[in-house]
C-alpha positions in Angstrom: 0.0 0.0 0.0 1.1 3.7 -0.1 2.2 5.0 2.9 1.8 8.4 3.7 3.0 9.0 7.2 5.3 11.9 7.9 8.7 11.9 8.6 9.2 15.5 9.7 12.6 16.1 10.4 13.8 14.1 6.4 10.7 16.4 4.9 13.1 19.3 6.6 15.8 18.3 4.4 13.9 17.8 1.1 12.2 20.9 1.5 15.6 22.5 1.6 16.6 20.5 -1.5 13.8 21.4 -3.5 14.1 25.2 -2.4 17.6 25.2 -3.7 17.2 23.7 -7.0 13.8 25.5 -7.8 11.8 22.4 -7.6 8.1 22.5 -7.4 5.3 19.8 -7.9 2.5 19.1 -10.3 -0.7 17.7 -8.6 -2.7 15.0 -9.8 -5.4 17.4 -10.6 -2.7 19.2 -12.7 -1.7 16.5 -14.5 -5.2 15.6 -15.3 -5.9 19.4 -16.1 -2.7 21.4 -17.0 -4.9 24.5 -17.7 -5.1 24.4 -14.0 -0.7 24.9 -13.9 0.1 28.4 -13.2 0.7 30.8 -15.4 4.1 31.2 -14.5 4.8 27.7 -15.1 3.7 27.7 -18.6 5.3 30.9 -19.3 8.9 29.3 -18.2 7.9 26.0 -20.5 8.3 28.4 -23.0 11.5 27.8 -23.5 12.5 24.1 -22.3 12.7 21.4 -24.6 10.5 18.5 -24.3 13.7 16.3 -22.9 15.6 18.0 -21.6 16.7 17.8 -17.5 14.7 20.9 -16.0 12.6 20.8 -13.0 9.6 22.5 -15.1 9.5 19.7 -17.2 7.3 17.6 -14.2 4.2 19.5 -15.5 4.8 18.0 -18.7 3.7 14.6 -16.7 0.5 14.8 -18.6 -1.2 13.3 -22.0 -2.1 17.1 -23.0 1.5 18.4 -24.3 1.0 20.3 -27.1 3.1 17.7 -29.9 5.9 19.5 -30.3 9.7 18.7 -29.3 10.0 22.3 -27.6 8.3 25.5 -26.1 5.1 23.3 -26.3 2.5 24.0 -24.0 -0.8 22.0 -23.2 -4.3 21.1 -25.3 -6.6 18.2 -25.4 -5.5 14.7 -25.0 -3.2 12.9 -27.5 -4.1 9.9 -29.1 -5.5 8.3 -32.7 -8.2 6.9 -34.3 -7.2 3.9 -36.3 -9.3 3.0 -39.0 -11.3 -0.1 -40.8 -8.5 0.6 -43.7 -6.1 -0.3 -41.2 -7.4 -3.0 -38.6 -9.6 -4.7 -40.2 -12.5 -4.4 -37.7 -15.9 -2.6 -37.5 -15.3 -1.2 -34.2 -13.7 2.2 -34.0 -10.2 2.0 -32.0 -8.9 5.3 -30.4 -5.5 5.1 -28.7 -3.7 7.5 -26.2 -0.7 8.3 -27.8 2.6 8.5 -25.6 5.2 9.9 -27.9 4.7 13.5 -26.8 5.5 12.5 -23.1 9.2 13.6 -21.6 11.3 10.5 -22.7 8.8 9.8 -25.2 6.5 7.0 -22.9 4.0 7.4 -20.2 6.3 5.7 -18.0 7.5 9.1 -16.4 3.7 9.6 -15.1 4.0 6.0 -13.3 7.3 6.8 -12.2 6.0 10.2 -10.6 3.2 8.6 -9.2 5.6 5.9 -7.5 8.6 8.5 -6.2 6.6 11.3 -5.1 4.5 10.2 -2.2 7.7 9.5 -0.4 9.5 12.7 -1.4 6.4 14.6 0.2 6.3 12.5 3.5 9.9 12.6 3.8 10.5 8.6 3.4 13.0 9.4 0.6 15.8 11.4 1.0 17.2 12.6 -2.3 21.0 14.1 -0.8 22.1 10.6 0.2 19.7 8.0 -1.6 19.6 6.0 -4.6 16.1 5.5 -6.3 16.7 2.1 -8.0 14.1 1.4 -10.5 13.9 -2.2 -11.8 12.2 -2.2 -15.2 11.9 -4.2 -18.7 12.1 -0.7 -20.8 10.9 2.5 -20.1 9.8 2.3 -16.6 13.8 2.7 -15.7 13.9 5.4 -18.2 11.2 7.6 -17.0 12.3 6.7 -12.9 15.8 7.9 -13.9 14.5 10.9 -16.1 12.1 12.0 -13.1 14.8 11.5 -10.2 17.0 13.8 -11.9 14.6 16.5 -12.3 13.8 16.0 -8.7 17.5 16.0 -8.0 17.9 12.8 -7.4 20.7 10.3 -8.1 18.9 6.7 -9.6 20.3 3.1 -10.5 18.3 1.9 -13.6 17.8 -2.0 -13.9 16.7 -3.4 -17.0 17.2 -7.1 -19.3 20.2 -7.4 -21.8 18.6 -7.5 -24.5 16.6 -4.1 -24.7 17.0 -2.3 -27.8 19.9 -0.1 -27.8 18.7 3.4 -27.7 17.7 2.7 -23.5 20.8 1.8 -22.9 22.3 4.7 -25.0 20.2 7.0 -23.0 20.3 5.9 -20.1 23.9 5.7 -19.7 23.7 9.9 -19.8 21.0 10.2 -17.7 21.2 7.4 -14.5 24.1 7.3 -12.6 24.4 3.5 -12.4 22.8 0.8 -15.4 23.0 -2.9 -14.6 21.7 -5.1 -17.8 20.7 -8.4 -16.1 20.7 -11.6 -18.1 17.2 -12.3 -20.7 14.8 -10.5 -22.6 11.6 -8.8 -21.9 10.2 -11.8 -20.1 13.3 -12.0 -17.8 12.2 -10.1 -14.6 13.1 -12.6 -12.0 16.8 -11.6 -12.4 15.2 -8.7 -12.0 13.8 -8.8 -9.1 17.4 -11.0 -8.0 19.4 -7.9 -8.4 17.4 -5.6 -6.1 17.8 -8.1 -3.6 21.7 -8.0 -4.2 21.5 -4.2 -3.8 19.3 -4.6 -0.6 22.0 -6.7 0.7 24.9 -5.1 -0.2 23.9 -1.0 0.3 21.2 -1.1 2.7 19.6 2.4 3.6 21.4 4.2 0.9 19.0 2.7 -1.9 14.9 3.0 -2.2 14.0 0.7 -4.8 11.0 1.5 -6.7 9.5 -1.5 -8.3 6.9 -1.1 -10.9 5.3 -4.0 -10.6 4.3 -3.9 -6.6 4.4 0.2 -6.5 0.6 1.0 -6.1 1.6 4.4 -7.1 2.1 3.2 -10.6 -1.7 1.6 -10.6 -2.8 4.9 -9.0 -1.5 6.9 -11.2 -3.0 5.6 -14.3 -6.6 5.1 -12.4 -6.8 8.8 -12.1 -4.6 10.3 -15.1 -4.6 7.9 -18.1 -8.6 7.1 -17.2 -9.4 10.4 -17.2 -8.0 11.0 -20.3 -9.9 7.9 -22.1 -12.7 9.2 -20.1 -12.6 12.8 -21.7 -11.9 11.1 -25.4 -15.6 9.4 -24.5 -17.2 12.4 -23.7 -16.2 14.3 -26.5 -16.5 11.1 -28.9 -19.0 8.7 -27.7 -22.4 9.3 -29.7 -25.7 8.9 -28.2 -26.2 5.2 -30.1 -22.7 4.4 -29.4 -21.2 1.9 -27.2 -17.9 2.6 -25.4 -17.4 -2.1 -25.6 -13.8 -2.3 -23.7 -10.0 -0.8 -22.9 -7.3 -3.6 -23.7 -3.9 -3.1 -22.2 -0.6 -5.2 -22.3 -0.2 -6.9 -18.8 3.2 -5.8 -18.3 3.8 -4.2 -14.7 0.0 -3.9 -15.1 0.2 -0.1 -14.2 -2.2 0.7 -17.3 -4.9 -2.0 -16.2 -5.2 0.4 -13.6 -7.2 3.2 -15.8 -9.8 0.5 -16.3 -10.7 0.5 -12.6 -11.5 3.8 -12.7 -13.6 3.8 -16.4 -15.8 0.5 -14.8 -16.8 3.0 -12.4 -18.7 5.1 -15.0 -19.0 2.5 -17.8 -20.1 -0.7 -15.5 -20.1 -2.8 -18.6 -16.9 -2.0 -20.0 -14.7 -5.1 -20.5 -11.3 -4.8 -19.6 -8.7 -6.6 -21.2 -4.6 -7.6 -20.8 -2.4 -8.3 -24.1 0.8 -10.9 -22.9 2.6 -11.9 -25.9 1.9 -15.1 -27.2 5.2 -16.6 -26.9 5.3 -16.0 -22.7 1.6 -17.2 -22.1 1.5 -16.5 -18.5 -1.9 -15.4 -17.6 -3.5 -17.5 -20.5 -1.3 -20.6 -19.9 0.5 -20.2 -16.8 3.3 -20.6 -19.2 7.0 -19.2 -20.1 9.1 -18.3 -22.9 11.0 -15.2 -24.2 9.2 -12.9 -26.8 10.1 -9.6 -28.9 7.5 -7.4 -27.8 9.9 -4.8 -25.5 8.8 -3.6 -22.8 6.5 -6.1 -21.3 7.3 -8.1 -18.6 6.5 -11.7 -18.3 7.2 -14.8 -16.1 4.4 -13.4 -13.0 1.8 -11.6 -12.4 2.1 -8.1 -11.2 1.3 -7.5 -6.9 -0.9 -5.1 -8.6 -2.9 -6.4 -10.9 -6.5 -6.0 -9.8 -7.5 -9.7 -11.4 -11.0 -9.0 -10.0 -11.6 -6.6 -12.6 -9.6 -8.2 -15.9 -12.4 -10.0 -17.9 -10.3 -10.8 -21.1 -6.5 -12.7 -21.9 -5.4 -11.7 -25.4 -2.5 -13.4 -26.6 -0.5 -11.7 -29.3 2.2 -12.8 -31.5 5.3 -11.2 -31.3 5.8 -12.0 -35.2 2.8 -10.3 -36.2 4.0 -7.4 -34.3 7.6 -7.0 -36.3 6.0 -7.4 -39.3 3.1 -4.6 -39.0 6.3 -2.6 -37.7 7.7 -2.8 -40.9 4.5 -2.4 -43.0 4.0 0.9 -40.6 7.5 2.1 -41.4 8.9 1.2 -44.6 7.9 3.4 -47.8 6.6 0.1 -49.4 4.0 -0.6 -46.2 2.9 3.2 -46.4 2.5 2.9 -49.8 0.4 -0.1 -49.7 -1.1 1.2 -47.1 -2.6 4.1 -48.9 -3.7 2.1 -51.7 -6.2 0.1 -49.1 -7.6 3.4 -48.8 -6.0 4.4 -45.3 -5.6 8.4 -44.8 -2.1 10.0 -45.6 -1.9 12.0 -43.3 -2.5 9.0 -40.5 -0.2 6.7 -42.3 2.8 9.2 -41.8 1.6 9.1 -38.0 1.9 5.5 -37.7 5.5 5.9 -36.3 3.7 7.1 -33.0 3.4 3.3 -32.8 6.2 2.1 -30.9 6.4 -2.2 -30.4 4.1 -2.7 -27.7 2.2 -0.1 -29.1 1.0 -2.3 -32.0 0.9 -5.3 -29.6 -1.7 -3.3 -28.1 -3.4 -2.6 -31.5 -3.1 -6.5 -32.4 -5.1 -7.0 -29.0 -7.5 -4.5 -29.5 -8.3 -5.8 -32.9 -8.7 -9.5 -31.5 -10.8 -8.1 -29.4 -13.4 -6.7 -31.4 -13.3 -9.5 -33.4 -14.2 -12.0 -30.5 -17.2 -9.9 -30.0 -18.0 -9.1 -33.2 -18.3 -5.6 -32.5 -20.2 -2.7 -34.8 -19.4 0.7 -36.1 -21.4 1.2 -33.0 -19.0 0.2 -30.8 -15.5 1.8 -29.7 -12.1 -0.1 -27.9 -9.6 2.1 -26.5 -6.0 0.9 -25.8 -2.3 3.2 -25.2 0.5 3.4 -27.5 3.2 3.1 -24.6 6.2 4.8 -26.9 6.9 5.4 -30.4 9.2 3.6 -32.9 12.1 6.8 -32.0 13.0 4.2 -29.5 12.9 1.5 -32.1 15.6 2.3 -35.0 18.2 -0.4 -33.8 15.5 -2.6 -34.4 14.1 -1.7 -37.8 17.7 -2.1 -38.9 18.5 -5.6 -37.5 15.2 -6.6 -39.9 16.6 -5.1 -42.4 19.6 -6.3 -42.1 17.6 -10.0 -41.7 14.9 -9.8 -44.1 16.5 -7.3 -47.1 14.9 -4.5 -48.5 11.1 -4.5 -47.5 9.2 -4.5 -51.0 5.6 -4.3 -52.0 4.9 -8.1 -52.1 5.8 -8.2 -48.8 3.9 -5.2 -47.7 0.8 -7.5 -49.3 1.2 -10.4 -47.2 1.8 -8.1 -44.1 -1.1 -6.3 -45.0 -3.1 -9.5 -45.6 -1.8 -10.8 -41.9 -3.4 -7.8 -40.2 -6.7 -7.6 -42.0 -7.1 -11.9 -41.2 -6.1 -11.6 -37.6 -8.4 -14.1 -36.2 -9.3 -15.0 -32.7 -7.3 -17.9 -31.2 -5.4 -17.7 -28.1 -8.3 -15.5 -26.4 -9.9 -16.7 -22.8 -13.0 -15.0 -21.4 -12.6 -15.0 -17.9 -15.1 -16.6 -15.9 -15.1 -16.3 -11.7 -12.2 -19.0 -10.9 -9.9 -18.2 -14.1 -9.4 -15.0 -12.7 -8.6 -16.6 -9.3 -6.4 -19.1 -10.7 -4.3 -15.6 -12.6 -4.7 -13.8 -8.8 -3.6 -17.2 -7.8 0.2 -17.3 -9.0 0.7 -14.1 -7.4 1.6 -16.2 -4.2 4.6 -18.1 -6.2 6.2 -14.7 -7.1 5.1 -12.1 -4.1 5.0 -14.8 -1.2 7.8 -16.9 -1.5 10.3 -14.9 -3.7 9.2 -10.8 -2.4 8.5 -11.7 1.3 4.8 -10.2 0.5 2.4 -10.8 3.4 -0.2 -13.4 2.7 -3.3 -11.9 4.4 -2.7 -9.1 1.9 -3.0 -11.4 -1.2 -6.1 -12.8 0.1 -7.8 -9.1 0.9 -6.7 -8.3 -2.7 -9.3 -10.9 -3.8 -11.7 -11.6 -0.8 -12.0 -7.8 0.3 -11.3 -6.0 -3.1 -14.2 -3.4 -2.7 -12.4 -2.1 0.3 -8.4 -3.0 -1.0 -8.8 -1.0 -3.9 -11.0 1.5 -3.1 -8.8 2.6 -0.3 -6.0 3.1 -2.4 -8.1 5.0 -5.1 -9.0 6.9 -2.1 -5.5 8.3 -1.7 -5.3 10.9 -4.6 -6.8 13.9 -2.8 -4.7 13.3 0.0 -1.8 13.3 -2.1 -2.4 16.3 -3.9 -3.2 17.8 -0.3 0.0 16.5 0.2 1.9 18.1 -2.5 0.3 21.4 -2.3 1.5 21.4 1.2 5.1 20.9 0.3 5.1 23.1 -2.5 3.9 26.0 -0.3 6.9 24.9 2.3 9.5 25.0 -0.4 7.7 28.7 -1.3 8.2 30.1 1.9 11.3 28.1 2.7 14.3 30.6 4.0 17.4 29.5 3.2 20.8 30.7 5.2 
């Protein structure tokens, strides 16, 4: 759970911090609603790049920037409509898009949402701690991107075989990167590598871990499910039906937004995308798989299973090869001949990997339910493929030049993606997902049991109470902003 008692006399010393570096806080509220950030805020954003290390950039945490690499400031919410032409499906899909983020993934709102409850209680002390974020891709990016605008020093923890360009970056941005043995579905060695840290430097690291951080389900509960929420309101018709959001498990972070949409759309079907090739909620299975940035092997401590009514399973295959019919000229020229908008086809580099595993999800999806024009899916496009280009060259490098024939068949895989590999989740398959959580959390994490069990056997109250929190954080953080303002420094 989040834990917001004070530690007065460390909250001191952050204060302090913050006042010396110029550091304020965005609220919750502001991230949902950045024409709520002052004036003087915006003014200063002016003239700050998108990435670059400036304290101002936190009120950036928010899927309203203005898409633009610098002096942006803040409209409605980013995302795309992808069309019949494109998916193959009745059913309109409208995706979040997270390229216009800091870092260029939503993974600096999680990583805000994890880091800054403890800053504000003084649990974290930024002139002597590590933040140590363990991650399969971008969550270590957008920890190590946020602790140094907070003026903090970070250890970034991610798998081997990551696509270059994290590594690249991180190596200017963290002060420490350990690459632990595996791919995307290796977390374990993950997880085995915090523990060596534990061990070996003690009170001088705070590791935040996106997959048992509540803050990282919190903050997509209230942020990324208001923004789907305000794309319904503005988008929904009166005969339309808003069927389901479907996520990739991964830290399960995003399944968090469908929490809060079930609470105004009590039909809604929520579903979570694993790839294929690592079947774990589908199968209780294993494997390693190409879709970067989703982590496999477990089930996340918080994954609200009670509330998941859908396992899609999606190819990691399929997902290279719409990559390259997205990106080469060939695919966007083939593309347009199907009849899919010009201006949209130049946009499909907003899709990053797991972006189009999400896509392939949400199209299985609507396909198992043989959704309408009527009806509308929503999913997230994590990242975009500017974190991908090491990758398009290794297949081209593999396959050769991409050419129109291929674009066909590609094009021809997408429009025939059928429905296998789909569960529907009754009562006890979602209790035998929330189930393997004991394997992972119990035995390996040292997670209390009587906490698994209230996750499924009190979940009204579990989650409620942590949805609960958001006010009081943002009480919180206006609190501490107002003691850095008056803040005298000798």
């Amino acid at each position: 759970m989040i834990d917001l008692s004070i530690h007065e006399e460390q909250l001191k010393k952050t204060v302090r911090r913050c006042k010396e570096r110029n550091i304020i806080l965005p609220t919750f509220e502001q991230m949902k609603n950045p024409e709520r950030i002052p004036d003087t805020v915006k003014k200063e954003l002016h003239s700050i790049g998108l990435w670059d290390i400036h304290p101002r950039n936190l009120f950036r945490i928010t899927w309203k920037n203005e898409p633009v690499h610098r002096g942006g400031g803040f409209d409605g919410v980013n995302y795309l409509e992808i069309p019949p032409e494109i998916s193959g499906v009745k059913a309109r899909i409208f995706a979040l898009v997270g390229k216009w983020f800091p870092t260029g993934a939503h993974k600096v709102g999680a990583t805000y949402g994890c880091i800054v409850p403890r800053l504000i209680t003084g649990q974290f002390d930024p002139t002597t701690q590590k933040a140590v974020w363990p991650s399969t891709g971008n969550y270590c990016r957008g920890g190590a991107y946020d602790a140094a605008l907070l003026a903090c020093e970070s250890i970034a923890i991610l798998p081997e075989e990551m696509s270059r360009e994290r590594f690249e970056w991180l190596s200017r941005i963290a002060g420490e990167v350990y690459a632990t043995p595996g791919c995307e579905s290796n977390v374990k060695e993950i997880f085995d590598k915090c523990w060596e840290l534990r061990k070996t430097r003690g009170k001088d690291i705070v590791i935040f871990n996106q997959f048992d951080e509540f803050g990282n389900h919190l903050w997509h509960y209230d942020v990324t499910g208001n923004a789907i929420l305000e794309i319904m309101q503005n988008r929904l018709g009166e005969k339309d039906r808003f069927a389901g959001v479907v996520l990739s498990s991964g830290s399960a972070g995003t399944l968090g937004c469908g929490d809060f949409l079930k609470e105004h759309f009590p039909h809604l079907k929520v579903a979570a995308a694993e790839a294929l090739q690592c079947p774990t909620l589908l199968e209780n299975g294993f494997g390693g798989h190409r879709i970067e940035g989703i982590g496999d092997k477990h089930i996340p401590w918080i994954h609200n299973l009670r509330n998941t009514d859908m396992v899609v399973a999606v190819d990691d295959d399929v997902t290279i090869r719409a990559m390259r019919l997205f990106n080469e000229t060939a695919g966007r020229e083939y593309l347009q001949e199907q009849g899919a908008n010009a201006k949209l086809v130049a946009n499909l580099d907003l899709l990053g990997i797991s972006s189009i595993g999400n896509l392939v999800g949400a199209i299985k999806f609507a396909k198992y339910y043989e959704l309408t024009e009527r009806d509308i899916v929503t999913t997230i496009f994590t990242d975009s493929m500017e974190l991908y280009d090491s990758r398009m060259r290794e297949q081209q490098k593999k396959k050769g030049v991409y050419t129109r024939e291929q674009a066909l068949k590609d094009y021809e895989m997408l429009q025939n993606i059928n429905t296998d590999h789909t569960l529907e989740l009754g009562y006890y398959d979602r209790k035998r997902i929330h189930n393997l959580k004991y394997y992972t959390w119990i035995e390996q994490q040292a997670k209390d049991l009587n906490e698994l069990n209230a996750q499924w056997y009190d979940h009204e109250n579990y989650w409620g109470n942590i949805h609960a929190l958001v006010p009081k954080i943002d009480a919180l953080i206006r609190e501490f902003n107002e003691r850095v303002k008056t803040c005298k420094l000798k």
